[in-house]
C-alpha positions, 0 to 999 in steps of 0.5 A: 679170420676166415674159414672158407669151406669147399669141396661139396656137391651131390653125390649118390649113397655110397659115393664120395667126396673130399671137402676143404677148408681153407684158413686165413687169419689164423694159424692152423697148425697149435689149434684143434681143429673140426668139422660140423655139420647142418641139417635144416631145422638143427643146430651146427654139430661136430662131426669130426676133430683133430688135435694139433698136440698130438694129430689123435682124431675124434669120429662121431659113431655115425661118421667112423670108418667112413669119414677121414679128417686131416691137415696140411700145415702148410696150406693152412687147410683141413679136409674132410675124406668122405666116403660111403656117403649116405643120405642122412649125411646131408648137410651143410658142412662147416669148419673150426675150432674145437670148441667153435669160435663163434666169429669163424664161422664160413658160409659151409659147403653143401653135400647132398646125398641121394639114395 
C-alpha cells in the first residue's frame, strides 16, 4: 500500500491551495478516508474525513468553512480544497484512513503559510 500526497507549496495568509493523494494497493472507495496533519514538535492529527457509507464530511473547528475534502473513486484519489489559508495552517499534510493504518502512511506534503 501506498499513499502518495501532493499538491503542497508556500502560499500567503489567505491563499489557496489543492492537495492530493493518490492510493495504491488499496481501494479507496469502502474506506473512510482523512487527512492530517504535522507540526514540528507534534504528533499527526486529523483534519478532515470523509466516510465511504454515506460521503457525510467531519471538519475540525479550525479548518470549517475553509477546507473541502473529497474523492474520486475512480482515480482512487482524495483532495484537500484549502482555501483562506492561514499561518497556523502550516504543516506537513498526510493521508489515510480514519483511524490511521500505521504502515500507510506517505511522506506528506509540505504547505507553508506566510502572513
Amino acid at each position: 500500500v501506498q499513499m502518495v500526497e501532493s499538491g503542497g507549496g508556500m502560499v500567503q495568509a489567505g491563499g489557496s491551495l489543492r492537495l492530493s493523494c493518490a492510493a495504491s494497493g488499496l481501494t479507496i472507495w469502502y474506506l473512510t478516508m482523512a487527512w492530517y496533519r504535522q507540526t514540528p514538535g507534534q504528533g499527526r492529527t486529523l483534519v478532515a474525513r470523509l466516510r465511504w457509507m454515506d460521503n457525510s464530511t467531519f471538519y475540525i473547528d479550525s479548518v470549517k468553512g475553509r477546507f473541502t475534502i473529497t474523492k474520486d473513486n475512480a482515480r482512487n484519489t482524495i483532495y484537500l480544497q484549502m482555501t483562506s489559508l492561514k499561518p497556523e495552517d502550516t504543516a506537513i499534510y498526510y493521508c489515510n484512513e480514519d483511524p490511521p493504518d500505521g504502515g500507510y502512511w506517505g511522506r506528506g506534503t509540505q504547505v507553508t503559510v506566510s502572513s
